[in-house]
DOVEXDO-504528 format. One record per residue: x negated, y negated, z negated of N, C-alpha, C in turn. Coordinates in pm, whole numbers, plus 50000, padded with zeros to 5 digits. Example, Ala and Ser with C-alpha at 12.3 -4.5 7.8 and 13.67 -1.06 7.14 Angstrom:
BEGIN
<<48681, 50569, 49220>, <48770, 50450, 49220>, <48680, 50330, 49220>>
<<48715, 50225, 49292>, <48633, 50106, 49286>, <48710, 49997, 49213>>
***
This chain:
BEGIN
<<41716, 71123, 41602>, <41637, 71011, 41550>, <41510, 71064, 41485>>
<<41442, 70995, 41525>, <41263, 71035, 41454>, <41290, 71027, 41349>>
<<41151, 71078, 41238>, <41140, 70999, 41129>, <41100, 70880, 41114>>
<<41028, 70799, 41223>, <40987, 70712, 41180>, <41092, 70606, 41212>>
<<41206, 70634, 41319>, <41325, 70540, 41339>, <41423, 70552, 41222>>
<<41380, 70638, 41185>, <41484, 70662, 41052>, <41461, 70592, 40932>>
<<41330, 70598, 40913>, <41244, 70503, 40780>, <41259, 70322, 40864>>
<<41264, 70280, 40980>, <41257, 70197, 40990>, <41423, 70145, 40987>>
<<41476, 70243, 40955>, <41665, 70200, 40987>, <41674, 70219, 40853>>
<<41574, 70244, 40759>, <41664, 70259, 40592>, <41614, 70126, 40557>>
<<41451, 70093, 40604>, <41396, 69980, 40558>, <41504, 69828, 40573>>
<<41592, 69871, 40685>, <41648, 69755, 40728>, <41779, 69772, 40661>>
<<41805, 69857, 40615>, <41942, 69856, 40538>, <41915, 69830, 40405>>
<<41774, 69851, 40367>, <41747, 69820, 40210>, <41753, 69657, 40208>>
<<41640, 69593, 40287>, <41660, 69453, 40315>, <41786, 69393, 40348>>
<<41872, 69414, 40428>, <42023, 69347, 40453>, <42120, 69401, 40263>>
<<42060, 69488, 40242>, <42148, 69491, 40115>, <42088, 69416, 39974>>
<<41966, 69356, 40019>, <41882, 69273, 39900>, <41896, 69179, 39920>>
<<41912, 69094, 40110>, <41992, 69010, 40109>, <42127, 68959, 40031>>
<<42228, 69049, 40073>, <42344, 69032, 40039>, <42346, 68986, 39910>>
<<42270, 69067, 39819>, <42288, 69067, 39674>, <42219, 68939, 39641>>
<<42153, 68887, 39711>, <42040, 68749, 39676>, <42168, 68642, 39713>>
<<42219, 68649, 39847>, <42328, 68557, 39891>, <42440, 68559, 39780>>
<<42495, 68654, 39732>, <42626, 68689, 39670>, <42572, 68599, 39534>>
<<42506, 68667, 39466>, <42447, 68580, 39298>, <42437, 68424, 39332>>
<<42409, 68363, 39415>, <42374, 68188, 39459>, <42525, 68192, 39472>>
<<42608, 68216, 39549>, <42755, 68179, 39568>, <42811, 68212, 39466>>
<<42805, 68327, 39418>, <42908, 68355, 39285>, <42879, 68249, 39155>>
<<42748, 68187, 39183>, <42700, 68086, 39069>, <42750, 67980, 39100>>
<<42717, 67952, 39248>, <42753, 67824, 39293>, <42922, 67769, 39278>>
<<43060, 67904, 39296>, <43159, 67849, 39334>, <43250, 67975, 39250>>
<<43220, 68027, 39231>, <43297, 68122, 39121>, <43295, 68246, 39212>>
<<43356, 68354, 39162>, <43441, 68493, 39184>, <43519, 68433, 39347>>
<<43662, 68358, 39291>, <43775, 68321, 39353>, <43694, 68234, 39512>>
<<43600, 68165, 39478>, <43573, 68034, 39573>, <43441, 68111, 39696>>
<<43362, 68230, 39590>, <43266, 68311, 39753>, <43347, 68415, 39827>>
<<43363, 68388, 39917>, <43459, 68523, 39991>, <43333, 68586, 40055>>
<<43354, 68703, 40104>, <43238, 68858, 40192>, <43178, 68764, 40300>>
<<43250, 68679, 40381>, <43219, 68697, 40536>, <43161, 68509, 40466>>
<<43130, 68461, 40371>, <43055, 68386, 40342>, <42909, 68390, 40294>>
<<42973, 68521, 40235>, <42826, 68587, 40174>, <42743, 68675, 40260>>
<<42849, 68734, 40389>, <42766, 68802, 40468>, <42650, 68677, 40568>>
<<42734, 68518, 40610>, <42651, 68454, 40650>, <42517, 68370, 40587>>
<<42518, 68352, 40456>, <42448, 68309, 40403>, <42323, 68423, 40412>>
<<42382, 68564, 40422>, <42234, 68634, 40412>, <42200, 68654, 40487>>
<<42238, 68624, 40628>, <42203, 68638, 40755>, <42252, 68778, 40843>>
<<42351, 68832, 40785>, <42387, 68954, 40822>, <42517, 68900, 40888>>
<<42594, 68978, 40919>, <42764, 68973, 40981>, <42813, 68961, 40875>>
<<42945, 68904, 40895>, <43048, 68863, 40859>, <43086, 69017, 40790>>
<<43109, 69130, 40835>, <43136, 69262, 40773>, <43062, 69306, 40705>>
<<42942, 69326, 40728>, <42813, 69412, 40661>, <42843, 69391, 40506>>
<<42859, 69305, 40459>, <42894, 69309, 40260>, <42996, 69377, 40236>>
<<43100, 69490, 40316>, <43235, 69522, 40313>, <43167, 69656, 40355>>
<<43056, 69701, 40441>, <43002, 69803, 40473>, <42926, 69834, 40352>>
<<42820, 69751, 40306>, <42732, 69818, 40130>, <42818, 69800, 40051>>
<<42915, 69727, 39987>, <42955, 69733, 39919>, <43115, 69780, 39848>>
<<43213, 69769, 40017>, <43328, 69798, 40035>, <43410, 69672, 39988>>
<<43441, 69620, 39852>, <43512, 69490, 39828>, <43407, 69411, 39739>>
<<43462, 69269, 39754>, <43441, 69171, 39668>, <43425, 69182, 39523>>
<<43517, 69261, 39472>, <43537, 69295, 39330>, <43395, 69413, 39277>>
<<43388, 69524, 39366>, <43269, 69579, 39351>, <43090, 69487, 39402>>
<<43117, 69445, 39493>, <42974, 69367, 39528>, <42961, 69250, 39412>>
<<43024, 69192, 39353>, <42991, 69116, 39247>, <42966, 69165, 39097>>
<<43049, 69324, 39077>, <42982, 69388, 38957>, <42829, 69417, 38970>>
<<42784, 69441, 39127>, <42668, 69506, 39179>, <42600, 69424, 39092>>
<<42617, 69279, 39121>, <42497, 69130, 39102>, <42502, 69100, 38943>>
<<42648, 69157, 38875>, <42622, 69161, 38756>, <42527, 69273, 38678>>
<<42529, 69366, 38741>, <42435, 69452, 38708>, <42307, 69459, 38699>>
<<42293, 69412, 38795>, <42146, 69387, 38852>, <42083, 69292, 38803>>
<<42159, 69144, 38786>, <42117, 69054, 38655>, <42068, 69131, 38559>>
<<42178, 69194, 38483>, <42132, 69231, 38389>, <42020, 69365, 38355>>
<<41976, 69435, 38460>, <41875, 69506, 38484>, <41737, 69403, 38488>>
<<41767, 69301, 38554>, <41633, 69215, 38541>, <41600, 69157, 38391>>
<<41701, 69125, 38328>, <41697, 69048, 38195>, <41659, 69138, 38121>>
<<41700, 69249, 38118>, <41596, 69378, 38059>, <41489, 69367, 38103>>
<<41458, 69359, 38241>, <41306, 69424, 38235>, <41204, 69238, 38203>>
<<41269, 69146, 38222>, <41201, 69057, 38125>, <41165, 69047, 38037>>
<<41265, 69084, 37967>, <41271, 69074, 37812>, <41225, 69194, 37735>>
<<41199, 69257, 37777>, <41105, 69449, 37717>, <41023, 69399, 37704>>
<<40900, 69334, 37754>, <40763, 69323, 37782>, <40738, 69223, 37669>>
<<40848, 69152, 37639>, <40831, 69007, 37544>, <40877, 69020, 37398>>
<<40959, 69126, 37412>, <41007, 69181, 37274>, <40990, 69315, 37215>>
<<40901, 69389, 37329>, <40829, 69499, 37253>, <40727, 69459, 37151>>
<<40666, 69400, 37155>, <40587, 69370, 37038>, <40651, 69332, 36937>>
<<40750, 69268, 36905>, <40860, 69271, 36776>, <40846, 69433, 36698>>
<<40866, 69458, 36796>, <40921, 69578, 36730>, <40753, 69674, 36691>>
<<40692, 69641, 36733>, <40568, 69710, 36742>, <40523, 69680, 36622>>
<<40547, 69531, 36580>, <40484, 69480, 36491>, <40571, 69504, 36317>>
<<40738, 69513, 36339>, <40792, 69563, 36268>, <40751, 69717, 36234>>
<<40684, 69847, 36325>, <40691, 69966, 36268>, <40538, 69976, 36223>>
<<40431, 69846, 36259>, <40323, 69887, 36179>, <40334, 69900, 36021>>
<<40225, 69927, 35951>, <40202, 69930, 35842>, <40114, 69756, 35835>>
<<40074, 69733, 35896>, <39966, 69625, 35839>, <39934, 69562, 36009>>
<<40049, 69467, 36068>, <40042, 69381, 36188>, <39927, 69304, 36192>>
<<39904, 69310, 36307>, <39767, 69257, 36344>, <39775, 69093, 36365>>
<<39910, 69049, 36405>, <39923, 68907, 36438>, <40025, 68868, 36329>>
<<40032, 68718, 36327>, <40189, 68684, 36225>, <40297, 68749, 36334>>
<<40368, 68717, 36238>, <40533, 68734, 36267>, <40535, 68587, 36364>>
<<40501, 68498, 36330>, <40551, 68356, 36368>, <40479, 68379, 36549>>
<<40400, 68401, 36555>, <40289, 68417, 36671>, <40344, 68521, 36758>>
<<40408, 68640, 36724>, <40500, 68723, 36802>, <40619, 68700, 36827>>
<<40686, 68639, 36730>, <40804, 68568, 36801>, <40823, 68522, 36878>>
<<40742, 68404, 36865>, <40692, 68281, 36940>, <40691, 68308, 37121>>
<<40598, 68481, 37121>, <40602, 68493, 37244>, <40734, 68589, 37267>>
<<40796, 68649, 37173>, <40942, 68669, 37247>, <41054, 68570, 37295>>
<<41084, 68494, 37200>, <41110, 68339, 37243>, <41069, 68307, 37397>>
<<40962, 68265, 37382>, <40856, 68204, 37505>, <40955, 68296, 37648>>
<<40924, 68398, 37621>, <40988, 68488, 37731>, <41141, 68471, 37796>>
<<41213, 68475, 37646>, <41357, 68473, 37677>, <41379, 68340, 37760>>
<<41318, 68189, 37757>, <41326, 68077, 37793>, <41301, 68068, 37903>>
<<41175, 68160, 37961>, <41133, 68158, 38079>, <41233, 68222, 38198>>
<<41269, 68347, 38142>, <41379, 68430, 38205>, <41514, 68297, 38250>>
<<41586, 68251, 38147>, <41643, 68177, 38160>, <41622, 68028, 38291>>
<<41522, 67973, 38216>, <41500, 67886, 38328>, <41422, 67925, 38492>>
<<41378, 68092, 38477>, <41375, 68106, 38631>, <41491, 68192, 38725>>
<<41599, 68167, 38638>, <41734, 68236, 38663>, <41854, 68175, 38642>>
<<41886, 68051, 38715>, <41992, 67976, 38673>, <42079, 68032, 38727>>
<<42093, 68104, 38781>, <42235, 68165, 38898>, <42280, 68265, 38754>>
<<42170, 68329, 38697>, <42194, 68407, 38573>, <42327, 68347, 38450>>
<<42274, 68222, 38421>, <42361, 68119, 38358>, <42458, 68094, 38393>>
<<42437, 68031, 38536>, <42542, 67980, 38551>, <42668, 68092, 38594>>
<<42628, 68232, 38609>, <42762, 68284, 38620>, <42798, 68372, 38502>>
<<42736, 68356, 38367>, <42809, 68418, 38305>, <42863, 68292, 38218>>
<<42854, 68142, 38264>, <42892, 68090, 38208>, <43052, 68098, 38262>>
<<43058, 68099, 38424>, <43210, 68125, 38468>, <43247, 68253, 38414>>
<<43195, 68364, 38363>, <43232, 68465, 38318>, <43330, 68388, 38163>>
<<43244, 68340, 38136>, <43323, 68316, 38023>, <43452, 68215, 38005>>
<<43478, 68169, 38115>, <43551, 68063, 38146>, <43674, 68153, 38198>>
<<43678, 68277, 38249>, <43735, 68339, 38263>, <43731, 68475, 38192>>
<<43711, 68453, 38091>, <43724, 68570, 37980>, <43683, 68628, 37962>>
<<43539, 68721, 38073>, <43437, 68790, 38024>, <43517, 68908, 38058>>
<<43600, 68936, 38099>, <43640, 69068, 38143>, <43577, 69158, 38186>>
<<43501, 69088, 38350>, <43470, 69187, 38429>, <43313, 69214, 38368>>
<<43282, 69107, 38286>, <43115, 69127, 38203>, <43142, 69233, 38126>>
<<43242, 69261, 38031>, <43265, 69317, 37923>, <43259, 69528, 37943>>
<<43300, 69472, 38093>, <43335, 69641, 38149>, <43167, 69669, 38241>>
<<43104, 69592, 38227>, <42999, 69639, 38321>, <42952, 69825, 38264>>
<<42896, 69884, 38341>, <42850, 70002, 38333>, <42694, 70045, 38230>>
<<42608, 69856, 38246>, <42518, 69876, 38185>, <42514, 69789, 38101>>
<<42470, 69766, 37962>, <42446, 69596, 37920>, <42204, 69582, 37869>>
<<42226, 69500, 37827>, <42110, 69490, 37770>, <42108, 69454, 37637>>
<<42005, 69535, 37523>, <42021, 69516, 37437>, <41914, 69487, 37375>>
<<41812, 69421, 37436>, <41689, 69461, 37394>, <41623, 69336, 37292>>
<<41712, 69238, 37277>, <41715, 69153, 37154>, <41789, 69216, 37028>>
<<41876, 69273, 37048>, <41914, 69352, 36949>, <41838, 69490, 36908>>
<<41782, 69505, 36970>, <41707, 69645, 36929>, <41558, 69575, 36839>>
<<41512, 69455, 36904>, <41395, 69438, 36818>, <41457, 69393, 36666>>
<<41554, 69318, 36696>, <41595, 69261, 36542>, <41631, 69374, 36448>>
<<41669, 69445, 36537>, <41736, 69558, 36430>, <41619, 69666, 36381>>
<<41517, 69617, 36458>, <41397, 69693, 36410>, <41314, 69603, 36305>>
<<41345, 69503, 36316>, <41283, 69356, 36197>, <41370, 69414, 36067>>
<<41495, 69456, 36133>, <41565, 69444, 35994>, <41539, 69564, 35927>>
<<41517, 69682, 35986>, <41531, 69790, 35925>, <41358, 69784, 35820>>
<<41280, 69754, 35855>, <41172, 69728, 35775>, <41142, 69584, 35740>>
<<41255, 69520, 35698>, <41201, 69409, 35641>, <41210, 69410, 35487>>
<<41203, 69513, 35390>, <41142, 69492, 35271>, <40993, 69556, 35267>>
<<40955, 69624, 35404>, <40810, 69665, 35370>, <40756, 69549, 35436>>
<<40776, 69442, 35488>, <40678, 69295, 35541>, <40735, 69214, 35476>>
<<40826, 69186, 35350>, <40866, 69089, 35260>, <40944, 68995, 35345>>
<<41079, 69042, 35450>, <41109, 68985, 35519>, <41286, 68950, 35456>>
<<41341, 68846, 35491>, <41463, 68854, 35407>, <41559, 68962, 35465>>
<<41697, 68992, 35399>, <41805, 69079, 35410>, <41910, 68994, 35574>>
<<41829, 69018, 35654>, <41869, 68914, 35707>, <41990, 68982, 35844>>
<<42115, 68910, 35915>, <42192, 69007, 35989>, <42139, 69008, 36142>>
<<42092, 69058, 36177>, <41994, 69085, 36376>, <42131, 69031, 36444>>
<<42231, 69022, 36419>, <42374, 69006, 36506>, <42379, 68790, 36482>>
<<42298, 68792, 36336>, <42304, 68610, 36384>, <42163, 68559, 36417>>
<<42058, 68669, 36425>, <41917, 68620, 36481>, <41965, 68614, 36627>>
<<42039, 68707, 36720>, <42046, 68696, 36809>, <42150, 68608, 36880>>
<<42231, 68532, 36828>, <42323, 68434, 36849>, <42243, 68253, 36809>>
<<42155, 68297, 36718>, <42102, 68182, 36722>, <41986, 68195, 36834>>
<<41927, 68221, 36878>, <41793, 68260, 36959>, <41828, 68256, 37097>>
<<41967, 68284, 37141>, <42097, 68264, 37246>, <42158, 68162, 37273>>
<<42224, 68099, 37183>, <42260, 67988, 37189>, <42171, 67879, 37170>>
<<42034, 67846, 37117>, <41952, 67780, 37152>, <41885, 67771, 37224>>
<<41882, 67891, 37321>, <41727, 67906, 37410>, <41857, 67847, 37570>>
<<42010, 67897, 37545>, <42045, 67918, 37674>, <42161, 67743, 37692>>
<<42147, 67704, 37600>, <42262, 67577, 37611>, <42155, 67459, 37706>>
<<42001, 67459, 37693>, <41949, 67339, 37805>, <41983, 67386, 37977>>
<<41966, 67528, 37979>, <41960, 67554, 38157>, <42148, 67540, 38161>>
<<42187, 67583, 38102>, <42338, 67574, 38085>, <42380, 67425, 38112>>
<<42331, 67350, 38042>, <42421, 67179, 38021>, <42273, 67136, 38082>>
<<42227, 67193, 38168>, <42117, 67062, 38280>, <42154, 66929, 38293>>
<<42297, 66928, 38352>, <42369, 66867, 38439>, <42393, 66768, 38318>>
<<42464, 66780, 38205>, <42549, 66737, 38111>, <42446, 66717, 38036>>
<<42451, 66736, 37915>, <42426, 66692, 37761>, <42262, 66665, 37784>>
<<42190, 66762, 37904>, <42063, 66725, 37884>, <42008, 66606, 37980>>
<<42087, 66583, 38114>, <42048, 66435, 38220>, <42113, 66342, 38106>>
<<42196, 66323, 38024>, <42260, 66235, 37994>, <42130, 66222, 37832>>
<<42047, 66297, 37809>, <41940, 66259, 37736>, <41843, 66219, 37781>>
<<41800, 66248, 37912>, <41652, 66220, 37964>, <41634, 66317, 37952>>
<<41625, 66473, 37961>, <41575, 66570, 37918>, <41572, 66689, 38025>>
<<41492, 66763, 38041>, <41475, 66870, 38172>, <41472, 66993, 38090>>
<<41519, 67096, 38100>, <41433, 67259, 38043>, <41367, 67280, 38173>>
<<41301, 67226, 38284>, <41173, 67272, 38362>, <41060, 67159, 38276>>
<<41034, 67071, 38211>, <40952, 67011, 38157>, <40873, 67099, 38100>>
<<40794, 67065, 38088>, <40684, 67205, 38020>, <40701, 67174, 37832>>
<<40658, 66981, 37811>, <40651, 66954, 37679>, <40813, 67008, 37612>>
<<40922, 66979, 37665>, <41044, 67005, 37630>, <41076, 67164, 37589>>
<<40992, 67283, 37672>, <41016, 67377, 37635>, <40902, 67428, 37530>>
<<40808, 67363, 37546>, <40714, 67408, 37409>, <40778, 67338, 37229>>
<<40874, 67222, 37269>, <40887, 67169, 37136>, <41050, 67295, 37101>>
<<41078, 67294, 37213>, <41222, 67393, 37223>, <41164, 67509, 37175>>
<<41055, 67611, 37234>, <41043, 67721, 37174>, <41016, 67719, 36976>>
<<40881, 67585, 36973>, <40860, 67606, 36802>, <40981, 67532, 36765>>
<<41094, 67475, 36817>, <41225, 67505, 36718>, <41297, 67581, 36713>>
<<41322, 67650, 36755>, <41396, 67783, 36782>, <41356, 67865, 36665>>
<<41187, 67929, 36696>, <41130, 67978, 36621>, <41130, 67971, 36474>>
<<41099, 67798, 36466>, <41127, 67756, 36291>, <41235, 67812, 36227>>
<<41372, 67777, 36304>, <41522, 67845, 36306>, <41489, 67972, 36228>>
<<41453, 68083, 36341>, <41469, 68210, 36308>, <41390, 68231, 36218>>
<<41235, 68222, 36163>, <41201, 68221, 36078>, <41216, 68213, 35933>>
<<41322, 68097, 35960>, <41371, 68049, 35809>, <41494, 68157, 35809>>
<<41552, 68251, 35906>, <41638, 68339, 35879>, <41606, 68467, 35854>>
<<41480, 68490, 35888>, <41440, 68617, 35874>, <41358, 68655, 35781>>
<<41287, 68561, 35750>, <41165, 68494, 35626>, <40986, 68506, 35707>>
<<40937, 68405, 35595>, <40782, 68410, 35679>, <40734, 68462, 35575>>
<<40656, 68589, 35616>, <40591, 68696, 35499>, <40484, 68562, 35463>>
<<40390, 68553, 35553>, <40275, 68497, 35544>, <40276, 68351, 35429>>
<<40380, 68274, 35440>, <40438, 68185, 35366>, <40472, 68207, 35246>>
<<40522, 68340, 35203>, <40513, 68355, 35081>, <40403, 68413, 34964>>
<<40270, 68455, 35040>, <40156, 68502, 35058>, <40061, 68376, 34937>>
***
């Protein structure tokens, strides 16, 4: 085999395996663990019925893959949106408020969320089934916890309260992720969308207010 039949036979194995993983995350969201079987997921991606049993070998491994990989993306979302937290925690003298950097870590986490419902919706079956196979993944993301814990570690040099990063990030979680979560539920049964644009701008400055009042507003006490 040439090289160039060779680069064109990896190209096609990279694509049938980005398939798979694109097909597998929509089914595993759509119908659980138990309800996507291989040779469903191999047709949805347009490959054979085998080929998800060839990259991946079983079911049980090709769905840690998609958990992984979620969560490799939710990192690399969320770095870009919550490095400045932290940037702004190790200055001496921040250039923006606190409220205004949040604001855009927030902003971020919401966005991630609502352009990732397959994201939601399967760790919501994760949790419906105990979070096991989440709990053992190989990688997690921590990168809400790393900025808070960087808020916290200098928050008497920005006059910030004694505050715990373990309930900034449960509140900031559970508010940003319960609209893409309850679409269906608590939010059609309000009139309410998280794709609305006004809905997520009044959603982000409450959130924000939230954490603020948990973490303290230097500027406010100023």
């Amino acid at each position: 085999m040439t090289q160039a039949e060779q680069a064109v036979k990896t190209r096609d194995a990279d694509r049938s395996r980005q398939a798979i993983l694109g097909a597998a995350e929509e089914l595993f969201a759509a119908r659980g663990f138990e309800g996507a079987g291989l040779a469903d997921i191999g047709e949805a991606a347009g490959v054979s019925r085998g080929t998800p049993s060839y990259f991946f070998g079983s079911k049980e491994e090709l769905y840690v893959t998609v958990l992984e990989a979620m969560t490799a993306d939710r990192t690399a979302a969320l770095e870009p949106a919550f490095r400045p937290l932290v940037e702004w925690a190790e200055a001496a003298e921040p250039r923006e408020s606190l409220r205004t950097v949040l604001s855009r870590a927030v902003g971020g986490y919401l966005e991630f969320l609502r352009e990732r419902p397959t994201f939601v919706a399967i760790v919501e079956r994760e949790a419906l089934d105990g979070g096991g196979r989440l709990a053992a993944l190989r990688t997690e993301s921590t990168v809400m916890e790393d900025a808070f814990g960087a808020l916290r570690r200098r928050a008497r040099a920005h006059g910030l309260r004694s505050f715990d990063p373990t309930e900034a990030v449960m509140c900031l979680v559970a508010l940003g992720y319960l609209p893409v979560a309850h679409r269906e539920t608590l939010m059609r049964r309000n009139g309410l969308s998280p794709d609305d644009p006004t809905f997520v701008r009044r959603r982000r400055r409450h959130i924000v207010d939230l954490l603020m009042h948990l973490i303290g507003d230097p500027d406010a006490e100023r």
